[in-house]
Structures are given as structure tokens and as C-alpha cells.
mmCIF file of the N, C-alpha and C atoms, coordinates in Angstrom:
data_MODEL
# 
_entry.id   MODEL 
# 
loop_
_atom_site.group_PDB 
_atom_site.id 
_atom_site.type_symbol 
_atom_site.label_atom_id 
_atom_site.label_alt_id 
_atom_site.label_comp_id 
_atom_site.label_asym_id 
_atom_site.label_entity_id 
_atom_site.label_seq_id 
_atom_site.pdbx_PDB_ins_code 
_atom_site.Cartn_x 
_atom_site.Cartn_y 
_atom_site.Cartn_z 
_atom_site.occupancy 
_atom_site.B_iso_or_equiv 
_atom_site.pdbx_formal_charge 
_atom_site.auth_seq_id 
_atom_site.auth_comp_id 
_atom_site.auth_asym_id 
_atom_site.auth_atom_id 
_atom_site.pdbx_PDB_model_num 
ATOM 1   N N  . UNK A 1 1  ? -5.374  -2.710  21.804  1.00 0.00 ? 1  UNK A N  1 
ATOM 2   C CA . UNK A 1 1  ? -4.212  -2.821  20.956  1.00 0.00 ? 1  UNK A CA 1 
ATOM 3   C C  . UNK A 1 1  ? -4.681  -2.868  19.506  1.00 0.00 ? 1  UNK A C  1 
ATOM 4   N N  . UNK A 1 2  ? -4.324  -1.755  19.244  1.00 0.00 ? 2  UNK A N  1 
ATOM 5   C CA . UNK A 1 2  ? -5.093  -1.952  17.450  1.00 0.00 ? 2  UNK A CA 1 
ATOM 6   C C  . UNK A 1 2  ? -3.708  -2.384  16.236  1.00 0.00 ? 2  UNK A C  1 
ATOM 7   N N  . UNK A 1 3  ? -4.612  -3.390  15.404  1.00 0.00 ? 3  UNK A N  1 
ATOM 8   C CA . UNK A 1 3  ? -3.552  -3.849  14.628  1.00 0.00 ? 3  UNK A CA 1 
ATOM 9   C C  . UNK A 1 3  ? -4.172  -3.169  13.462  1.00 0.00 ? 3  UNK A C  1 
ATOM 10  N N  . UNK A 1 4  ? -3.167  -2.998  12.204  1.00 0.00 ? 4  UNK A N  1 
ATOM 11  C CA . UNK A 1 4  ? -3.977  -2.181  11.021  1.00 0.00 ? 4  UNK A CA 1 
ATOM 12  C C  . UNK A 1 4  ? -3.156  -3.468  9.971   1.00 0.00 ? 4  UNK A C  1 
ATOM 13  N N  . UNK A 1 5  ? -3.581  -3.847  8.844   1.00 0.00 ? 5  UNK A N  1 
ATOM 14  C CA . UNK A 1 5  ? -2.940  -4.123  7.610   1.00 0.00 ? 5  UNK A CA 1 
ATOM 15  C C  . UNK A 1 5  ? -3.082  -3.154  6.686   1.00 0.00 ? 5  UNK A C  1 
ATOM 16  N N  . UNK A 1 6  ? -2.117  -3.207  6.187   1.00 0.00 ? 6  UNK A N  1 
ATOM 17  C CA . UNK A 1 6  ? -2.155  -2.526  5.045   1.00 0.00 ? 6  UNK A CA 1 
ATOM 18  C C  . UNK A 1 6  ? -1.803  -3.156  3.174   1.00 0.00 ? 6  UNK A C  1 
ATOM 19  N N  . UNK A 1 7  ? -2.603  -3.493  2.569   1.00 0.00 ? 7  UNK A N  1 
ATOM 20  C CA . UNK A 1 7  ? -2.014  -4.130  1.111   1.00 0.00 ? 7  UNK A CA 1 
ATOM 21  C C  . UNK A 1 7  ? -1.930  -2.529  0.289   1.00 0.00 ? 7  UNK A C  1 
ATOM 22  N N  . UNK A 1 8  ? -0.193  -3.231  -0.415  1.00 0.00 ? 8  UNK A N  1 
ATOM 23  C CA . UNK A 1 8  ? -0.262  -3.022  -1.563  1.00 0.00 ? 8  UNK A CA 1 
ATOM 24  C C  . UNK A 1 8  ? 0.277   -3.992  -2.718  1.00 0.00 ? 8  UNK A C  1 
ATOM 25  N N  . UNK A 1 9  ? 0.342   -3.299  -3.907  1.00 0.00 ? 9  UNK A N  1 
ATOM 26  C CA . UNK A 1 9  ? 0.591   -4.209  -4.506  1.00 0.00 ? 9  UNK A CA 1 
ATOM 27  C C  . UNK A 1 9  ? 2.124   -4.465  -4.828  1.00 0.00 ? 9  UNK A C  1 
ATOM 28  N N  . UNK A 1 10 ? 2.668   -5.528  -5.482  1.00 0.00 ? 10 UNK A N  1 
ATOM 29  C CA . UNK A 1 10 ? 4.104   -5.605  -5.433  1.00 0.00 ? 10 UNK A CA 1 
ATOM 30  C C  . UNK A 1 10 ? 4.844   -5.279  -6.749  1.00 0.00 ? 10 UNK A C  1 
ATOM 31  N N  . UNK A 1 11 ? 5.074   -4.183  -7.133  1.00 0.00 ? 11 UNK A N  1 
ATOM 32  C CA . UNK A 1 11 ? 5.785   -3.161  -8.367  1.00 0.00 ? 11 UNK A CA 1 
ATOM 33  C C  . UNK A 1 11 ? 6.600   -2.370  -7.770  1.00 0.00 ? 11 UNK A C  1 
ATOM 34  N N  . UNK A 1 12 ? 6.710   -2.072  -6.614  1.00 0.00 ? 12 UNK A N  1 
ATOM 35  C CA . UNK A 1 12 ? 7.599   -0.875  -6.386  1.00 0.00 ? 12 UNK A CA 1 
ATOM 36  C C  . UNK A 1 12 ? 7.352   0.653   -6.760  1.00 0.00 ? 12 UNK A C  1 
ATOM 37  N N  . UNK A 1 13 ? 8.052   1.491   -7.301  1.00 0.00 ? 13 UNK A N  1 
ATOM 38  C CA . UNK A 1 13 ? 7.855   2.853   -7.178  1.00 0.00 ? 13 UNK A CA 1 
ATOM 39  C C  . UNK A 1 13 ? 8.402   3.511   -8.702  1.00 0.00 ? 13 UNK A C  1 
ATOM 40  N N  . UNK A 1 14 ? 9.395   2.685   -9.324  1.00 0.00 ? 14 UNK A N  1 
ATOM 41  C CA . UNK A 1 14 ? 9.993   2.668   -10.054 1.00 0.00 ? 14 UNK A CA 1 
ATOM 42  C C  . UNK A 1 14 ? 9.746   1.175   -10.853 1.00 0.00 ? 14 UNK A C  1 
ATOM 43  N N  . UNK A 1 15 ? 9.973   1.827   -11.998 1.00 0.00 ? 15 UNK A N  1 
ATOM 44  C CA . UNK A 1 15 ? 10.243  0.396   -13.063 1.00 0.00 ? 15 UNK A CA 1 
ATOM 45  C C  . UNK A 1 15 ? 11.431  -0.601  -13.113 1.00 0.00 ? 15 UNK A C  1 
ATOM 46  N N  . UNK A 1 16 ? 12.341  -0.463  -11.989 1.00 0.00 ? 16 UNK A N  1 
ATOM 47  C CA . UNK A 1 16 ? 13.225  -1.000  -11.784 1.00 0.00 ? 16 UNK A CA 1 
ATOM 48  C C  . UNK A 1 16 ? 13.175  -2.069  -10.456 1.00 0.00 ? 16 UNK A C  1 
ATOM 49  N N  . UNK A 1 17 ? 12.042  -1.762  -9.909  1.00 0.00 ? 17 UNK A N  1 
ATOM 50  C CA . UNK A 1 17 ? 12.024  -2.445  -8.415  1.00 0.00 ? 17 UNK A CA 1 
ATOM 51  C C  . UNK A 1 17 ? 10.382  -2.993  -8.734  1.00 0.00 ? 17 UNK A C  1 
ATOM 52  N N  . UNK A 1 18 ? 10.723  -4.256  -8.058  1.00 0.00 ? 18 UNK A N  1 
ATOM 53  C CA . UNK A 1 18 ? 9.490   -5.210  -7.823  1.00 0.00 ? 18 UNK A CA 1 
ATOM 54  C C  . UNK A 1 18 ? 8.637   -5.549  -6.117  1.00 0.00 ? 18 UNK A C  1 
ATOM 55  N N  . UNK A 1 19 ? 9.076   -4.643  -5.316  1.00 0.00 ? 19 UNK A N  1 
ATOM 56  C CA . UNK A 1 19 ? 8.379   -4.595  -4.073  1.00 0.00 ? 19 UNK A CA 1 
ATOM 57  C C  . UNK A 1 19 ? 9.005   -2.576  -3.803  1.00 0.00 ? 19 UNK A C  1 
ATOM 58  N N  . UNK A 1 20 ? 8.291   -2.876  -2.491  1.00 0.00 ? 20 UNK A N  1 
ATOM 59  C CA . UNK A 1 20 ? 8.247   -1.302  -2.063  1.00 0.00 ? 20 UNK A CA 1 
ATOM 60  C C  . UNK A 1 20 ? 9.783   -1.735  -1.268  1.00 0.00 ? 20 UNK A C  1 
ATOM 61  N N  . UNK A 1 21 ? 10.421  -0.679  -0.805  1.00 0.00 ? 21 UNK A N  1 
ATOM 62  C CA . UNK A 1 21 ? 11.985  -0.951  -0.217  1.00 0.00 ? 21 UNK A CA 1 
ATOM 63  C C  . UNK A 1 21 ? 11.374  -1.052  1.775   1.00 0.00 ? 21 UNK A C  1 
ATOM 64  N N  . UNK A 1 22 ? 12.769  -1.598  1.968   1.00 0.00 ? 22 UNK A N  1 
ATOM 65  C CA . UNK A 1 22 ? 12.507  -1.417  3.551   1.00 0.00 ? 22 UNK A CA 1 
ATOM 66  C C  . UNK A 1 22 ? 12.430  0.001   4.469   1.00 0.00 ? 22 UNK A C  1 
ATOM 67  N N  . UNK A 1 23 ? 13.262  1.020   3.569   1.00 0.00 ? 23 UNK A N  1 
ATOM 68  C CA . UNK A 1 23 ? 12.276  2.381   4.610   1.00 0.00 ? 23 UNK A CA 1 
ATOM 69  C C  . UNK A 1 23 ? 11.014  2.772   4.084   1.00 0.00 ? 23 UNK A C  1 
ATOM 70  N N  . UNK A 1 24 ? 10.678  2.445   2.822   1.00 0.00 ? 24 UNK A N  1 
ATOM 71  C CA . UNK A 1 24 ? 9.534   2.650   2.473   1.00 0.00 ? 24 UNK A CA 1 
ATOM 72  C C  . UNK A 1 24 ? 8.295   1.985   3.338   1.00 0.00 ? 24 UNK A C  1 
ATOM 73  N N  . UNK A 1 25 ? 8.447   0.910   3.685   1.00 0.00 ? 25 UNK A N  1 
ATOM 74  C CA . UNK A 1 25 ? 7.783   0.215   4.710   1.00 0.00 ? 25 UNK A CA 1 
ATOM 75  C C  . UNK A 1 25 ? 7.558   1.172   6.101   1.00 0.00 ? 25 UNK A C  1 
ATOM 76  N N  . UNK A 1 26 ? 9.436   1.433   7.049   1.00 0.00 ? 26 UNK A N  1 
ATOM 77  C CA . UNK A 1 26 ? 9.088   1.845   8.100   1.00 0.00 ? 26 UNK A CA 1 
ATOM 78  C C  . UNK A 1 26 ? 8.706   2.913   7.739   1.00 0.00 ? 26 UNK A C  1 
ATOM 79  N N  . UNK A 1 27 ? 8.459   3.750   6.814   1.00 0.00 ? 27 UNK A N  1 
ATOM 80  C CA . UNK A 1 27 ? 7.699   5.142   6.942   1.00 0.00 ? 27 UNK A CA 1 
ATOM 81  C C  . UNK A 1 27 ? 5.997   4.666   7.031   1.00 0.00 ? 27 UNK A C  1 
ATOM 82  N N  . UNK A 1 28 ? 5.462   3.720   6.330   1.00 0.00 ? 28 UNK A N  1 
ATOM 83  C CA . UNK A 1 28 ? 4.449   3.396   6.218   1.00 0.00 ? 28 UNK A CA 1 
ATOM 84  C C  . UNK A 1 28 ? 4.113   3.013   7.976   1.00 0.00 ? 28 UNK A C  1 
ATOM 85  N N  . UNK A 1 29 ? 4.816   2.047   8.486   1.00 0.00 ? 29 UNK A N  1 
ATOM 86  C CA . UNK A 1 29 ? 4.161   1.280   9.977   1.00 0.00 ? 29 UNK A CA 1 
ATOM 87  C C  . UNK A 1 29 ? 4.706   3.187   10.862  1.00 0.00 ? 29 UNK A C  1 
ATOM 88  N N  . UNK A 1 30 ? 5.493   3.303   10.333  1.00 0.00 ? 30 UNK A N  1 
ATOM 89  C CA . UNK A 1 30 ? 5.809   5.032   11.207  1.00 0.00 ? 30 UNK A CA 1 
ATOM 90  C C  . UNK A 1 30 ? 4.197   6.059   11.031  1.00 0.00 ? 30 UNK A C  1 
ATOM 91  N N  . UNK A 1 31 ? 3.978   6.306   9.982   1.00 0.00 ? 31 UNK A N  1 
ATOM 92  C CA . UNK A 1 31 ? 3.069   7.239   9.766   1.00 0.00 ? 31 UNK A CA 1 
ATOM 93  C C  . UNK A 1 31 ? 1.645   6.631   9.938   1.00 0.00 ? 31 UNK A C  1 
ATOM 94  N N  . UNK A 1 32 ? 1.534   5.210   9.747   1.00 0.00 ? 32 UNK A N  1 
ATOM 95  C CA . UNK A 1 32 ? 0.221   4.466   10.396  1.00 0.00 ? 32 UNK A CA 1 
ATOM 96  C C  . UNK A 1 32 ? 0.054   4.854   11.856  1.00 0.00 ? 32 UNK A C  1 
ATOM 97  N N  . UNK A 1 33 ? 1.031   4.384   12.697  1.00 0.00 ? 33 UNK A N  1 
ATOM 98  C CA . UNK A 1 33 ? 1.129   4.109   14.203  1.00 0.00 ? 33 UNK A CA 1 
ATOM 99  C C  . UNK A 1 33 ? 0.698   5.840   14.286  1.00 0.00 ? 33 UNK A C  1 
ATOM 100 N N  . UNK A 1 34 ? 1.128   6.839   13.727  1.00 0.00 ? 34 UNK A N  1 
ATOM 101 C CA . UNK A 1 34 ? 1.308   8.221   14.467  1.00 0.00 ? 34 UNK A CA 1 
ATOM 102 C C  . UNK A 1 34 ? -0.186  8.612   14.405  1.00 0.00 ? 34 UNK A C  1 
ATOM 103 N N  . UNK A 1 35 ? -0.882  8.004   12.942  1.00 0.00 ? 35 UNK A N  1 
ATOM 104 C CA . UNK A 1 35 ? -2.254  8.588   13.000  1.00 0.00 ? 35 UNK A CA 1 
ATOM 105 C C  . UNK A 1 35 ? -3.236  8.134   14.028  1.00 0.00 ? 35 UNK A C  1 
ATOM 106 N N  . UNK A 1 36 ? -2.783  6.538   14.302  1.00 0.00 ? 36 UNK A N  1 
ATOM 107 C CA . UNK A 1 36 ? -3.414  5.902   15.888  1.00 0.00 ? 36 UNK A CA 1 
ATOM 108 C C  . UNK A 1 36 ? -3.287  7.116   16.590  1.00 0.00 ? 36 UNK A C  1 
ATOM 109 N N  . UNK A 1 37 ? -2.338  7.130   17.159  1.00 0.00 ? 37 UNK A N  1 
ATOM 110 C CA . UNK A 1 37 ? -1.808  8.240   18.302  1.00 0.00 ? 37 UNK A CA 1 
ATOM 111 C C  . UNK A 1 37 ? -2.462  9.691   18.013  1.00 0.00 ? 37 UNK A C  1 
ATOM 112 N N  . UNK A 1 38 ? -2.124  9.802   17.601  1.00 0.00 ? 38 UNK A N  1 
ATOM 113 C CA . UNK A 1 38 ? -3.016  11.557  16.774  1.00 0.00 ? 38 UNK A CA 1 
ATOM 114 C C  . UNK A 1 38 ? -4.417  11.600  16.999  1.00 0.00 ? 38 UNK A C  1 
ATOM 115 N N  . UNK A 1 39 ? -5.152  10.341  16.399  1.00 0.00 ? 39 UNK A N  1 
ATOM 116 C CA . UNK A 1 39 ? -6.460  10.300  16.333  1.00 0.00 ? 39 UNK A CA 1 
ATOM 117 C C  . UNK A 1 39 ? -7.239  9.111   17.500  1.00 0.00 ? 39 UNK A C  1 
ATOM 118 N N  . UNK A 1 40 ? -6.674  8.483   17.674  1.00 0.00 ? 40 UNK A N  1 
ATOM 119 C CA . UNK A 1 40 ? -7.395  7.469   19.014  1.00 0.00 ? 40 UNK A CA 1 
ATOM 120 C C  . UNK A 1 40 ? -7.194  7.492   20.024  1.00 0.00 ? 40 UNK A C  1 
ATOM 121 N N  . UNK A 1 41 ? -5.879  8.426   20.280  1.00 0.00 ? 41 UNK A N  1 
ATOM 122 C CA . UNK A 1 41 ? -4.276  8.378   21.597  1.00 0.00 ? 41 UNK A CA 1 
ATOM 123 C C  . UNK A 1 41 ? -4.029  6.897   21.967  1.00 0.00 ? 41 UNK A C  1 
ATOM 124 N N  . UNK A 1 42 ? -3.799  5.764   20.974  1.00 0.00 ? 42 UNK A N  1 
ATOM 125 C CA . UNK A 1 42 ? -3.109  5.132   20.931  1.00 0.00 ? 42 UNK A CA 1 
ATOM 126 C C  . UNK A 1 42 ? -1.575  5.053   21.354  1.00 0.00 ? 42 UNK A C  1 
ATOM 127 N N  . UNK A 1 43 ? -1.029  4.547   22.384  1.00 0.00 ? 43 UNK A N  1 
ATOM 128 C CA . UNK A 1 43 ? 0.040   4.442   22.188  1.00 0.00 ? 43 UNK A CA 1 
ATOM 129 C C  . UNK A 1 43 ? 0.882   3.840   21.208  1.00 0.00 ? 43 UNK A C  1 
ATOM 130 N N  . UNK A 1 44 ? 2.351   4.188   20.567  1.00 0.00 ? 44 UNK A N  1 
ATOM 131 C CA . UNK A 1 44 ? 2.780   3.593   19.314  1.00 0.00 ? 44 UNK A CA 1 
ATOM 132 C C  . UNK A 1 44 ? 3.421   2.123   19.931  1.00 0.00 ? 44 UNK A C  1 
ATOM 133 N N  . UNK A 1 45 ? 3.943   1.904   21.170  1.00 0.00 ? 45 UNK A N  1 
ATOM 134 C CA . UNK A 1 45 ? 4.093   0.629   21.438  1.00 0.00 ? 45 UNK A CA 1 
ATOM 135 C C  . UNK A 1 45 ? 3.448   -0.292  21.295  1.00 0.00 ? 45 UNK A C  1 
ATOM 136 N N  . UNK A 1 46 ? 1.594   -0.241  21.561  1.00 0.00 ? 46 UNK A N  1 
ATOM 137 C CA . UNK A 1 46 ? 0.571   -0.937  21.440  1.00 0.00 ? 46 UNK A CA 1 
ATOM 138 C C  . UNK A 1 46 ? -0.004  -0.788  20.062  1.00 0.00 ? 46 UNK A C  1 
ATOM 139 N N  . UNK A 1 47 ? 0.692   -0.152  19.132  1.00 0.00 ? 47 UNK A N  1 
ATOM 140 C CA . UNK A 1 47 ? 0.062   -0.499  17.871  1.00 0.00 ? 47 UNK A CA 1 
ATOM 141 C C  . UNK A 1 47 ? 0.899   -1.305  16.903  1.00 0.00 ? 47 UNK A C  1 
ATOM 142 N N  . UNK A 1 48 ? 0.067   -2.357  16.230  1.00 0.00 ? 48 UNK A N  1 
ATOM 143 C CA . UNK A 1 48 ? 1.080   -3.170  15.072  1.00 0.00 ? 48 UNK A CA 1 
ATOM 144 C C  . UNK A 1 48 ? 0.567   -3.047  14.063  1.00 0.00 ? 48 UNK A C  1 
ATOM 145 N N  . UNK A 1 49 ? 1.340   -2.663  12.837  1.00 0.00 ? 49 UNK A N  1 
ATOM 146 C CA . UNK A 1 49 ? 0.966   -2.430  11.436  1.00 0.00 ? 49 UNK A CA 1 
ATOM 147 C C  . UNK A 1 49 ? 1.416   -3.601  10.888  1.00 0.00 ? 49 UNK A C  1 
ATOM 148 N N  . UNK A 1 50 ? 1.011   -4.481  9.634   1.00 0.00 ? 50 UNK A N  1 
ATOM 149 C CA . UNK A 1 50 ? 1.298   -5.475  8.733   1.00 0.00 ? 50 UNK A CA 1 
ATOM 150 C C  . UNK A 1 50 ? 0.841   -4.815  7.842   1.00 0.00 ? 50 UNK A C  1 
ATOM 151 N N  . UNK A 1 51 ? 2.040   -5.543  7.135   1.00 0.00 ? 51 UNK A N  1 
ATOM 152 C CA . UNK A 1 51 ? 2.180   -4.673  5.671   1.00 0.00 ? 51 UNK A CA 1 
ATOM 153 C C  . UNK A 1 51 ? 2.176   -5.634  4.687   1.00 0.00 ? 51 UNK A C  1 
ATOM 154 N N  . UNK A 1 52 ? 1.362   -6.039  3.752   1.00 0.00 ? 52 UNK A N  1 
ATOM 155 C CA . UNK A 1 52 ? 1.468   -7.600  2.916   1.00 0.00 ? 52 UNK A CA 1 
ATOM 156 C C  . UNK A 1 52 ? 1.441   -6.952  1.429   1.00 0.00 ? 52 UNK A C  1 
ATOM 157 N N  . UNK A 1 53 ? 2.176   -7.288  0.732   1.00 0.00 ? 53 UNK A N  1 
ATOM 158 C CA . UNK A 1 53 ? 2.470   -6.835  -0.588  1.00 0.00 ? 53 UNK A CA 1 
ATOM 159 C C  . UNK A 1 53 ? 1.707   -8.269  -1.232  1.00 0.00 ? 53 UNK A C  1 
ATOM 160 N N  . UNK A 1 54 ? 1.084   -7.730  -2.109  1.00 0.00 ? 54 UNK A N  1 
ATOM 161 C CA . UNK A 1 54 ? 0.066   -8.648  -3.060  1.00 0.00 ? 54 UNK A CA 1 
ATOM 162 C C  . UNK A 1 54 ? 0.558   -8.274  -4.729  1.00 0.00 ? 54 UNK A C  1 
ATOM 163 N N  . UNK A 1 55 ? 1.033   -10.171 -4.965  1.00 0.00 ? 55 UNK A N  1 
ATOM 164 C CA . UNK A 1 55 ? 1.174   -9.863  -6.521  1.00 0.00 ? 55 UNK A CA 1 
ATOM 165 C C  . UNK A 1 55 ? 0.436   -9.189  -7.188  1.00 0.00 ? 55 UNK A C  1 
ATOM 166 N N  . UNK A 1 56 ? 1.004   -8.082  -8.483  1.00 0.00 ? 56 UNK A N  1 
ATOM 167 C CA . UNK A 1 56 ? -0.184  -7.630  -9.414  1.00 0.00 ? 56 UNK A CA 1 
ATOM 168 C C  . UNK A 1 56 ? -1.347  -8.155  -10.036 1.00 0.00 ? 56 UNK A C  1 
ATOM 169 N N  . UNK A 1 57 ? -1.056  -9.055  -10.218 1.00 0.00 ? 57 UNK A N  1 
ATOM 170 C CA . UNK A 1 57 ? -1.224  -10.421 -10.948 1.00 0.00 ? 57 UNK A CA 1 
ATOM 171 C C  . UNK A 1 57 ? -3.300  -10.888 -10.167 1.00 0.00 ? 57 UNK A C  1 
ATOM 172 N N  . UNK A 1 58 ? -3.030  -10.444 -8.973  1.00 0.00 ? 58 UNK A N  1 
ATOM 173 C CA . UNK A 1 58 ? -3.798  -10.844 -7.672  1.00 0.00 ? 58 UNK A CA 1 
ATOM 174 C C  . UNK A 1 58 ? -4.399  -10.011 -7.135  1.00 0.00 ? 58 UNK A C  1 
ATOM 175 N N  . UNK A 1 59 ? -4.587  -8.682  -8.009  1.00 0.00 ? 59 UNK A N  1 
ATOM 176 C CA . UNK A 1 59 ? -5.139  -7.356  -7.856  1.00 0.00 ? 59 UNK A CA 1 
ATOM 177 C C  . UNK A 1 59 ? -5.734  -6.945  -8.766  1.00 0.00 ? 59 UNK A C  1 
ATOM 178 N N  . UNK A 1 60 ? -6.962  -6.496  -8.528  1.00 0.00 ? 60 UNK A N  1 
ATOM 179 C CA . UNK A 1 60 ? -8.245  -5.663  -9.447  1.00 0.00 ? 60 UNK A CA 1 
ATOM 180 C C  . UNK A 1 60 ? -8.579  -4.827  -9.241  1.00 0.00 ? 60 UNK A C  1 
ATOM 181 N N  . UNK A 1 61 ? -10.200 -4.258  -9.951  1.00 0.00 ? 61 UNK A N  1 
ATOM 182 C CA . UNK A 1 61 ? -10.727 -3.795  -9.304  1.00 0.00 ? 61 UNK A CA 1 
ATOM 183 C C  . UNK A 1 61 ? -10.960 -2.973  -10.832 1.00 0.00 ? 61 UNK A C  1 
ATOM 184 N N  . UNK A 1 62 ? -12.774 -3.029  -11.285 1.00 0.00 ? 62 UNK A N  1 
ATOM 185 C CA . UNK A 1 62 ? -13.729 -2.676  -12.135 1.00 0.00 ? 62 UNK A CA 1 
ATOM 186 C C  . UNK A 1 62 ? -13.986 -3.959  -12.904 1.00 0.00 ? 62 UNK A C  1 
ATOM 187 N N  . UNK A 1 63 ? -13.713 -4.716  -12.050 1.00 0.00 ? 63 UNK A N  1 
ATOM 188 C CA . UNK A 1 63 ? -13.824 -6.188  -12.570 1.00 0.00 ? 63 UNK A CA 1 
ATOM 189 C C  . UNK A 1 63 ? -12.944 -6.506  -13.262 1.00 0.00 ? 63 UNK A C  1 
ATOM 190 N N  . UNK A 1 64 ? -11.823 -5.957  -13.405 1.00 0.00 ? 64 UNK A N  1 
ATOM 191 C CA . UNK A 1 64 ? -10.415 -6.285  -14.584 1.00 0.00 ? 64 UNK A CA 1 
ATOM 192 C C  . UNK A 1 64 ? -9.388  -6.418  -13.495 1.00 0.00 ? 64 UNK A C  1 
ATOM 193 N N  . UNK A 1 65 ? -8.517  -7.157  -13.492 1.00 0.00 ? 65 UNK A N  1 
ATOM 194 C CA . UNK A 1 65 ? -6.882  -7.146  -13.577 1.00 0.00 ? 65 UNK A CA 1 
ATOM 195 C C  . UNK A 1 65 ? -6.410  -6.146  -12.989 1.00 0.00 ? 65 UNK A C  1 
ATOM 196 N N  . UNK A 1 66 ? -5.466  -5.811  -12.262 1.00 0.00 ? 66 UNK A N  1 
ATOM 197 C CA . UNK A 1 66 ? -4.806  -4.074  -12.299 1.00 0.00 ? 66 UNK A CA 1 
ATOM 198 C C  . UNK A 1 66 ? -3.969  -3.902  -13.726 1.00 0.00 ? 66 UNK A C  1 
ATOM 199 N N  . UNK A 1 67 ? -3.394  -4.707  -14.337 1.00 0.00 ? 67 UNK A N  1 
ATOM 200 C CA . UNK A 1 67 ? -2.971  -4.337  -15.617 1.00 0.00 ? 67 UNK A CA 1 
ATOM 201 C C  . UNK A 1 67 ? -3.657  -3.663  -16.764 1.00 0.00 ? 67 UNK A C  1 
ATOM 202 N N  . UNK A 1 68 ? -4.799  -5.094  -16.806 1.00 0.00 ? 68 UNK A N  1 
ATOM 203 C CA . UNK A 1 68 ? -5.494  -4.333  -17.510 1.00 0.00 ? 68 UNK A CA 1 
ATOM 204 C C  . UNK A 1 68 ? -7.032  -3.352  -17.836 1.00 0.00 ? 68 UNK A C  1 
ATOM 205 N N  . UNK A 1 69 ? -7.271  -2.972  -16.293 1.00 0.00 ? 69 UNK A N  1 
ATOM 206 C CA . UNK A 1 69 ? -6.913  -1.771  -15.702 1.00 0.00 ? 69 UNK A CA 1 
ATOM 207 C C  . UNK A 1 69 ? -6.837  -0.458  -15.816 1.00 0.00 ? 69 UNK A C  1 
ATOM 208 N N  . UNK A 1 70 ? -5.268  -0.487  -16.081 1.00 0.00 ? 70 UNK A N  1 
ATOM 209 C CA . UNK A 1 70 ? -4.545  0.297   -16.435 1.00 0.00 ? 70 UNK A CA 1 
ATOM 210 C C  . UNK A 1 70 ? -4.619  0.844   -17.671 1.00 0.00 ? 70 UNK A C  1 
ATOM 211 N N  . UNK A 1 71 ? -4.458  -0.149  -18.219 1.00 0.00 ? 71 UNK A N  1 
ATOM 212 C CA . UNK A 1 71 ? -4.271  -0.027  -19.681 1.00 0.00 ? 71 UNK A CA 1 
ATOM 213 C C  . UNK A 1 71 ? -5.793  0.777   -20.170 1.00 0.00 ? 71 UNK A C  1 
ATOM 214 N N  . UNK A 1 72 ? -6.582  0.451   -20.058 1.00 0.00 ? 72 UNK A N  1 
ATOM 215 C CA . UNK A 1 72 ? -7.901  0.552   -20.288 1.00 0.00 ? 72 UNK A CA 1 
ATOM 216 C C  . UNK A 1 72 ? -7.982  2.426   -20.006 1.00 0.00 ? 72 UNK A C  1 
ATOM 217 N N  . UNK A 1 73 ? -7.541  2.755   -18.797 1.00 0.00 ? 73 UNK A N  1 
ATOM 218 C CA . UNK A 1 73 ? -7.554  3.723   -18.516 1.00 0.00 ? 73 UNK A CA 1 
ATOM 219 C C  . UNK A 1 73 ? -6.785  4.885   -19.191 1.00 0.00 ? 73 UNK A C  1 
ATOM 220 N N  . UNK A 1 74 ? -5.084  4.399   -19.358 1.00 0.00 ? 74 UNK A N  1 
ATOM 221 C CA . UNK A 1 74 ? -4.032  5.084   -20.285 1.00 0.00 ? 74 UNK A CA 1 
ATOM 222 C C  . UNK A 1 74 ? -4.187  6.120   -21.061 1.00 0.00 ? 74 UNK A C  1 
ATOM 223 N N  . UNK A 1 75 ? -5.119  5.984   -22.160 1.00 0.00 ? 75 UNK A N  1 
ATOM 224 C CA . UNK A 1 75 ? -5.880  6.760   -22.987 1.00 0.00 ? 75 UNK A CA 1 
ATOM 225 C C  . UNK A 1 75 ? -6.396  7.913   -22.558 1.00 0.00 ? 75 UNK A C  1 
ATOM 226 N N  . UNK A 1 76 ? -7.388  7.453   -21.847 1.00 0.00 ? 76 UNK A N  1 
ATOM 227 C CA . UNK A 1 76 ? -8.400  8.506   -21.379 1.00 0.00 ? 76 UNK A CA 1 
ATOM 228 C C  . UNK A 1 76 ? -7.396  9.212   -20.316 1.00 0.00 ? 76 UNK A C  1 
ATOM 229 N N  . UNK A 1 77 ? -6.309  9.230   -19.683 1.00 0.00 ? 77 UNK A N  1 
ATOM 230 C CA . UNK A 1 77 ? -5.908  9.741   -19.136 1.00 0.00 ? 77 UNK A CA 1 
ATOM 231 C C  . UNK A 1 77 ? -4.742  10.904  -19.841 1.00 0.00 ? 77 UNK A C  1 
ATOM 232 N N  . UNK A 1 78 ? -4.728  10.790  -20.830 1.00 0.00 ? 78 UNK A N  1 
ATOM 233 C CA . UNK A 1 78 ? -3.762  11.597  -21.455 1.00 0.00 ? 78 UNK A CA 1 
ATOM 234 C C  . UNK A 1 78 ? -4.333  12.693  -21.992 1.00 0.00 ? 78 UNK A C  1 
ATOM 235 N N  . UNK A 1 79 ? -3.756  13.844  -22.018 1.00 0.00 ? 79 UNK A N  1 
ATOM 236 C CA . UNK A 1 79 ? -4.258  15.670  -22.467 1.00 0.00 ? 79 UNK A CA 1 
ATOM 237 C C  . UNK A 1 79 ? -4.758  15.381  -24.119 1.00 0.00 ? 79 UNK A C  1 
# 
């Protein structure tokens, strides 16, 4: 029985929303479970996805913040 987690972080998709929505989720535990099945022949009954949304706040990675991050990056990302 394979369980998968999955983090992301909690902003949403839009600047208007502060988590991901609820079909946004079941597409996520939908398209997890199918790649079990696809790739292990997992059945989708026997697979459970968790999905844990992690404040921004509580997310890094280059040793900074995801904000700032971001920011850092902004620049260099523009034409």
C-alpha cells in the first residue's frame, strides 16, 4: 500500500487565494494515484496521497526564505 505526501506551499494560484482549492487537490491525489497505477500497477484503492500545505513563511531553499527567494531572483529573471 503505498502512501505518497505531497508539500506545497500555501499561496494558491492566484493573488487572490491563500491555499490551493479543493479540486485542485483531487486532481493532485487523482493524477498521483494514476502514476502508481501506470508505473508500479498499484491499485488506486490501495493508494493514499496526503497533501500538507506548508506556510510560506516555513519554506526555503538556497538558504533564504521562499520570499526572499524570490525576490532575489525577480531581476535576473526578466528579458
Amino acid at each position: 500500500m503505498p502512501i505518497v505526501t505531497v508539500q506545497v506551499t500555501r499561496e494558491g494560484t492566484t493573488a487572490d487565494r491563500n491555499s490551493i482549492t479543493a479540486e485542485e487537490k483531487a486532481a493532485i491525489i487523482k493524477g498521483v494515484s494514476e502514476v502508481l497505477l501506470d508505473v508500479l500497477n498499484k491499485p488506486l484503492e490501495s493508494t493514499y496521497v496526503v497533501i500538507e500545505e506548508v506556510d510560506l513563511d516555513n519554506w526555503g531553499w538556497g538558504g533564504l526564505p521562499t520570499a526572499q527567494y524570490r525576490a532575489r531572483r525577480a531581476p535576473a529573471a526578466k528579458p
